[in-house]
C-alpha positions as a printed NumPy array, in Angstrom:
array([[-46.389,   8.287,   9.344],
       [-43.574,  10.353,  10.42 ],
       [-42.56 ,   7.86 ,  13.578],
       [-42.508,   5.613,  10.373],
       [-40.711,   7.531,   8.256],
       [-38.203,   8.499,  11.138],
       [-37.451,   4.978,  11.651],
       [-37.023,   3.69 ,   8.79 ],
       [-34.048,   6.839,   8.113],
       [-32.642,   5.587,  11.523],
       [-32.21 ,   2.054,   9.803],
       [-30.771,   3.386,   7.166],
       [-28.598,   5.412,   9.088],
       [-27.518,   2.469,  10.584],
       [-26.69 ,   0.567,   7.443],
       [-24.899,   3.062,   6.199],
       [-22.686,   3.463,   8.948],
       [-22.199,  -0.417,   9.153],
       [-21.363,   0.076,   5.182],
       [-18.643,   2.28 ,   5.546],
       [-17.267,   0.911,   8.785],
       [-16.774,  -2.178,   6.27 ],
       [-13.729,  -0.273,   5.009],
       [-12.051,   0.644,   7.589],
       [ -8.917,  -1.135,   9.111],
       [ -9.561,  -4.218,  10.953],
       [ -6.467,  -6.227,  10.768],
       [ -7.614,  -9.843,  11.621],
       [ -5.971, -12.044,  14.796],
       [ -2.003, -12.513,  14.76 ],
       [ -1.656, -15.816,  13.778],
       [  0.681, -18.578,  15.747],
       [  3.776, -17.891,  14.386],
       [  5.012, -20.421,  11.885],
       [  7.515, -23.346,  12.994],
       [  8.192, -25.35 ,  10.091],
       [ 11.239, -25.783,   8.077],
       [ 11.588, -23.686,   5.218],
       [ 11.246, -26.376,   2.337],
       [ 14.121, -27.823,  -0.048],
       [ 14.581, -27.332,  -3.547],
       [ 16.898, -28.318,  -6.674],
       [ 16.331, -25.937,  -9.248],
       [ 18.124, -26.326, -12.525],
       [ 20.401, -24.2  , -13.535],
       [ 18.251, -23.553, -17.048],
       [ 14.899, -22.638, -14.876],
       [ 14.057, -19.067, -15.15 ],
       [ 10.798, -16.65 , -14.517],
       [  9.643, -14.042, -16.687],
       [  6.803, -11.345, -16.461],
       [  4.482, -10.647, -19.233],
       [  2.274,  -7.508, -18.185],
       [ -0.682,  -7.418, -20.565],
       [ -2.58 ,  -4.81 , -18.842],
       [ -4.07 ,  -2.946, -15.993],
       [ -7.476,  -1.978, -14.467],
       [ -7.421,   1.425, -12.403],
       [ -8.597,   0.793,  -8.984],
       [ -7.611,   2.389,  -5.445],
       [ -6.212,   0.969,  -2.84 ],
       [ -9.467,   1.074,  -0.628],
       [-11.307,  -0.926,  -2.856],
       [ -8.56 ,  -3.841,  -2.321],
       [ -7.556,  -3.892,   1.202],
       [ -9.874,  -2.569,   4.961],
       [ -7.784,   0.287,   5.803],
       [ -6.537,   1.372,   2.428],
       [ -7.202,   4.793,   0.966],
       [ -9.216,   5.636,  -1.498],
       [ -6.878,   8.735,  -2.682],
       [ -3.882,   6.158,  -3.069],
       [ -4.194,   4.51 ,  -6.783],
       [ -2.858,   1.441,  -7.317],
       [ -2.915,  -0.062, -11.034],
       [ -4.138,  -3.684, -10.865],
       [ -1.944,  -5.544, -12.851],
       [ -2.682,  -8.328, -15.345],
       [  0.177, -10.426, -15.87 ],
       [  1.402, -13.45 , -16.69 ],
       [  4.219, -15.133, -15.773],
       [  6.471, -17.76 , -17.652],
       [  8.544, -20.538, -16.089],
       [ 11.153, -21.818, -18.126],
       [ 12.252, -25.641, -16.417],
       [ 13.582, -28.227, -18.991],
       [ 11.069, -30.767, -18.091],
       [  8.629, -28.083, -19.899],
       [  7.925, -24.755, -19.819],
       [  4.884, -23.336, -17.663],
       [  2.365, -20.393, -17.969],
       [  1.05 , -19.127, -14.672],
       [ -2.286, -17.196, -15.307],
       [ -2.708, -15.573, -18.654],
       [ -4.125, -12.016, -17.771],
       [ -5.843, -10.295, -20.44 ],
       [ -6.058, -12.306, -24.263],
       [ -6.694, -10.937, -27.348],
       [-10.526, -11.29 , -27.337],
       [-10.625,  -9.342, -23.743],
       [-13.151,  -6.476, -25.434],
       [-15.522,  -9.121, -25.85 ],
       [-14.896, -10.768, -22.715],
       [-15.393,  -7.709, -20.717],
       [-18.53 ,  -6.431, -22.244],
       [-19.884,  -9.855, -21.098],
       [-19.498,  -8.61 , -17.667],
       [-22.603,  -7.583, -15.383],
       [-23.105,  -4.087, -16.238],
       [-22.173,  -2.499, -12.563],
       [-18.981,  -4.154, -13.096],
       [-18.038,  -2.419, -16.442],
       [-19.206,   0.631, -15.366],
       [-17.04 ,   0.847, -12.194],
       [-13.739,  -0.238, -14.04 ],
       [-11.759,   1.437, -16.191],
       [ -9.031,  -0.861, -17.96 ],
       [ -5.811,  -0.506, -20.101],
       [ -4.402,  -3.435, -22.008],
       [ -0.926,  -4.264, -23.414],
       [ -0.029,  -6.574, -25.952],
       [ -1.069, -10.495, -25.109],
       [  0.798, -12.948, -23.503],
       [  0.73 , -15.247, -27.435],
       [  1.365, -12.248, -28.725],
       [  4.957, -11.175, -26.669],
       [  5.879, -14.814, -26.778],
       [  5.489, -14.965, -30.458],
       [  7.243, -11.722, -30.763],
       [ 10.05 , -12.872, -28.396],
       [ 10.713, -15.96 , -30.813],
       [  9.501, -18.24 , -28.174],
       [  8.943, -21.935, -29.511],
       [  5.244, -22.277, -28.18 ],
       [  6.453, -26.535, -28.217],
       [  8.25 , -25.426, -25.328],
       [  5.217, -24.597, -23.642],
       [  4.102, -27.575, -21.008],
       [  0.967, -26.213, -19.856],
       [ -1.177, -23.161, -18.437],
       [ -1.307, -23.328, -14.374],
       [ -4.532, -21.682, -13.418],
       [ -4.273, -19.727,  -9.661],
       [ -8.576, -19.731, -10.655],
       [-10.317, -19.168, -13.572],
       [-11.969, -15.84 , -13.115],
       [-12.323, -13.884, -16.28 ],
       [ -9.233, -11.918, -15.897],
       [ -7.275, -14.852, -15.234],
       [ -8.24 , -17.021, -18.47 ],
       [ -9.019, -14.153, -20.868],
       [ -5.504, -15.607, -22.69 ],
       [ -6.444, -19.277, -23.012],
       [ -8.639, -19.252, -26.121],
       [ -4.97 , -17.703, -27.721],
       [ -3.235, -21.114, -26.736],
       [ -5.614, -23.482, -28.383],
       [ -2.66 , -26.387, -28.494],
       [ -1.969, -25.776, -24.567],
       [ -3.523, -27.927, -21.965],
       [ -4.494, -25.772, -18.957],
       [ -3.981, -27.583, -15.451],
       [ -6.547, -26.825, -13.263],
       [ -7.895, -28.865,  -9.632],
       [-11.266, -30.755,  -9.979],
       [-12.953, -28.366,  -8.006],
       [-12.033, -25.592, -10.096],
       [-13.195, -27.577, -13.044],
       [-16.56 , -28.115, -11.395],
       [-16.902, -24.23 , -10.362],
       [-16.366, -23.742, -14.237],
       [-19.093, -26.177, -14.716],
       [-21.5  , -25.376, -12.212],
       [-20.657, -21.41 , -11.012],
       [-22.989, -19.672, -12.494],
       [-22.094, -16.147, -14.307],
       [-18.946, -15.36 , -12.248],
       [-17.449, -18.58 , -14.74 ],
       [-19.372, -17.929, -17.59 ],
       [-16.283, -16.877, -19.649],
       [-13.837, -19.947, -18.755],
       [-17.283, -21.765, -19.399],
       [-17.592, -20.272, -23.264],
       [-14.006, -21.709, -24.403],
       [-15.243, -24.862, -25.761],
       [-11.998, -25.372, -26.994],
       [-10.1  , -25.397, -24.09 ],
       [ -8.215, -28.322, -22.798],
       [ -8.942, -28.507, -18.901],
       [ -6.554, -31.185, -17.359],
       [ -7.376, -32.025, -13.642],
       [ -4.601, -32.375, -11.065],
       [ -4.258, -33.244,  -7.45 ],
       [ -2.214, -33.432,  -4.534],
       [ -0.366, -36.488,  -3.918],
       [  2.62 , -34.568,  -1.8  ],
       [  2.447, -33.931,   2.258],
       [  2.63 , -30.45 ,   3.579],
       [  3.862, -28.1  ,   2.439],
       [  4.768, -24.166,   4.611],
       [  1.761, -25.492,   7.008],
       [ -0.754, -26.358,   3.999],
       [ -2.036, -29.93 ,   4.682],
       [ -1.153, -30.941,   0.889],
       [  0.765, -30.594,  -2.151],
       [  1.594, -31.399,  -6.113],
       [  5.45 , -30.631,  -6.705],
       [  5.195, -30.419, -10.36 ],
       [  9.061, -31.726, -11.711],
       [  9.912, -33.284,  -7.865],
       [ 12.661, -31.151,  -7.328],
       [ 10.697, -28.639,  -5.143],
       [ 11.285, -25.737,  -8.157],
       [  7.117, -25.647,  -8.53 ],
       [  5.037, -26.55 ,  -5.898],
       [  1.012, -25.77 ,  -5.729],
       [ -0.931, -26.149,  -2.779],
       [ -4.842, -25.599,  -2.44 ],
       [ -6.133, -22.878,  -0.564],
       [-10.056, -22.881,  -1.437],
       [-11.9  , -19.224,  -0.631],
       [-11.88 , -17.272,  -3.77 ],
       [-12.79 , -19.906,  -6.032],
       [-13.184, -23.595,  -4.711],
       [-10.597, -24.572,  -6.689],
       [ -7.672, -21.437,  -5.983],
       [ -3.984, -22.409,  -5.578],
       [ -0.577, -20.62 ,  -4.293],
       [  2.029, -21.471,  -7.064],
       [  5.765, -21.732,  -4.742],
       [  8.412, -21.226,  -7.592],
       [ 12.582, -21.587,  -6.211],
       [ 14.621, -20.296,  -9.022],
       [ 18.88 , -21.402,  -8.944],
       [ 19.77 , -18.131,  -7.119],
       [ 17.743, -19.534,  -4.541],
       [ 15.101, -16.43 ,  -5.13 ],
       [ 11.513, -17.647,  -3.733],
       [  8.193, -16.66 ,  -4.846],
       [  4.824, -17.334,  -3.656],
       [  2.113, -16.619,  -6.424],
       [ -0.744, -16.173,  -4.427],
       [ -3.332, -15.331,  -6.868],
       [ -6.282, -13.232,  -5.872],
       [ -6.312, -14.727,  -1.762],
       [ -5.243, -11.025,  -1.582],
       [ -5.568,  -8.243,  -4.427],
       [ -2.801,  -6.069,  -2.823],
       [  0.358,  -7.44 ,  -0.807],
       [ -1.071,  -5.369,   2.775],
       [ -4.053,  -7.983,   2.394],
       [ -1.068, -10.492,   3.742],
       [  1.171,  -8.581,   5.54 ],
       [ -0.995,  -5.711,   7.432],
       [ -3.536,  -9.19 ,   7.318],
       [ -6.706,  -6.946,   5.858],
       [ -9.59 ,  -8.983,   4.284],
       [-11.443,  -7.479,   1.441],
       [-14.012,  -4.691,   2.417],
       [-17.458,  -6.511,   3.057],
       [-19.13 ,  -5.594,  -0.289],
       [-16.322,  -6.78 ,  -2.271],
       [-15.719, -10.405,  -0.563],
       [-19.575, -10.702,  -0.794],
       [-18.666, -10.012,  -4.936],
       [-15.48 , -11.868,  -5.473],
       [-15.254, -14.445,  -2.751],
       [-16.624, -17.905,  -2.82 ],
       [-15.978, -18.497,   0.861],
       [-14.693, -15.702,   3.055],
       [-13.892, -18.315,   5.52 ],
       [-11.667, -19.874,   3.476],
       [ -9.599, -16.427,   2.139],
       [ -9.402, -15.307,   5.807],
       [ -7.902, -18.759,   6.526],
       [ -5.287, -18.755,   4.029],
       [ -4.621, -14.994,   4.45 ],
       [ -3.904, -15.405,   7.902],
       [ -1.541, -19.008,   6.797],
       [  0.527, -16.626,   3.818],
       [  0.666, -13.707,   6.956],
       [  3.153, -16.467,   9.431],
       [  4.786, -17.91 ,   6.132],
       [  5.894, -14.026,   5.35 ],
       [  6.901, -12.729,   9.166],
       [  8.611, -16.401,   9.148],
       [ 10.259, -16.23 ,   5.49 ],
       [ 10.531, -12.54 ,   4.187],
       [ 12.775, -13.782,   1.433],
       [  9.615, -15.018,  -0.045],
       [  8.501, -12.377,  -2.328],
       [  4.917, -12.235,  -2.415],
       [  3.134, -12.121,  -5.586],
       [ -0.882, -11.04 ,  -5.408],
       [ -1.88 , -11.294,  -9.079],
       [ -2.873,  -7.621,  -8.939],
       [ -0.133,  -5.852,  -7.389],
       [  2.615,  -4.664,  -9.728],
       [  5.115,  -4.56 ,  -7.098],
       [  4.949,  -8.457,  -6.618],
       [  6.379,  -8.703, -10.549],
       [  9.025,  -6.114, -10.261],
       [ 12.359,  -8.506,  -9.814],
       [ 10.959, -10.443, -12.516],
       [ 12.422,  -9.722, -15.807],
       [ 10.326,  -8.835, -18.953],
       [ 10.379, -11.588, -21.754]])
């Protein structure tokens, strides 16, 4: 019994160490360095970005990032961001909506009781209060529709929300993780694809207006159906709106993957995130004009003005 008993604590010794090791830094191979052009765009003089910060959830930044600490506190923001292009306004992501009580409480309970959460006013709610003519507004652009990405859509019941086919499907078929994009029965889901070549090294592309302002290309991990928004505003300002393929910006640049526990939560294929992690990481090193926008990390938002 004791041999027994004193090998079975050795195993879970063992796991334990394995466990934590999970957090530590382990930056993942240099990638070849990126060659490519850096891509052309025509803006319009009338296209603009704006921020719309409708909350937070209080996190660390070990729990985003190998190698991060768990003393260093990072809000993760929830924000959406408006483009304003003449062809029709867009809505990337919609953070947190006005039913996100409800939404969160539908949330497996080791979730809700490991996050703590603030929220601000809605996205409807500051473009209503701006004066914003919601006509204006084209259409929602998904990055994925996880529940803090599409808490906002049941508050645009008149806006059709683009979204891949695969994504659809995962909202169809994913099982509890899409369980609250899955509940708006009232949502308009529009599928796009990619008709356009490469685009920064990704095989394909769908430049939204054809003047290279908006481009999404699909980089499947996360959620089957994730995307990297490019936006090129008239000052020639870039930004790469990379959705949750990293929570916090060292995920790209110091090229740290999710702790083990956490990609086994969030990430539909961990191939696929360390893929296009390591693809962002030779775009950045290559372009560092490109600001880099995780959907989480404040700092990504901070040039962008408030509606």
């Amino acid at each position: 019994m004791k041999k027994r008993f004193a090998v079975a604590a050795g195993f879970a010794a063992v796991a334990l160490f394995m466990f934590l090791a999970s957090f530590r830094a382990a930056p993942l191979v240099d990638p070849p360095p990126f060659s490519g052009p850096r891509p052309t765009a025509s803006p319009p003089t009338e296209m603009a970005v704006f921020r719309l910060a409708t909350g937070a959830a209080h996190r660390s930044a070990g729990f985003a990032y190998r190698g991060g600490s768990f003393g260093d506190k990072r809000d993760f923001s929830m924000t959406a961001v408006l483009v304003k292009h003449p062809k029709g306004d867009l809505l990337i992501d919609t953070g947190f909506g006005r039913d996100i009580e409800a939404h969160f409480k539908s949330l497996p309970f080791f979730f809700r009781a490991a996050t703590k959460y603030d929220r601000s006013l809605p996205a409807a709610d500051q473009l209503d209060k701006a004066g914003y003519d919601r006509k204006s507004l084209r259409a929602i652009v998904l990055t994925h529709a996880h529940w803090d990405h599409v808490s906002g859509v049941p508050d645009f019941p008149d806006t059709p929300v683009w979204i891949t086919a695969d994504e659809r499907r995962y909202i169809r078929d994913g099982g509890t993780v899409m369980s609250i994009a899955r509940s708006f029965t009232g949502a308009r889901y529009d599928e796009y694809g990619f008709e356009g070549g490469g685009y920064l090294g990704f095989p394909k592309s769908h430049d939204v207006y054809g003047d290279g302002s908006i481009v999404i290309v699909p980089v499947p991990g996360h959620t089957p159906g994730s995307v990297i928004v490019f936006l090129t505003l008239p000052s020639a300002k870039r930004y790469a709106m990379v959705g949750d393929l990293a929570w916090q910006r060292e995920g790209i640049t110091e090229r740290e993957e999710r702790p083990w526990l956490l990609r086994r939560i969030a990430d539909w294929n961990e191939d696929g995130v360390r893929e296009g992690l390591l693809k962002m990481a030779a775009i950045a090193k290559r372009f560092p004009e490109i600001t880099l926008v995780p959907a989480h990390d404040a700092r990504g938002f901070a040039d962008m003005p408030a509606l």
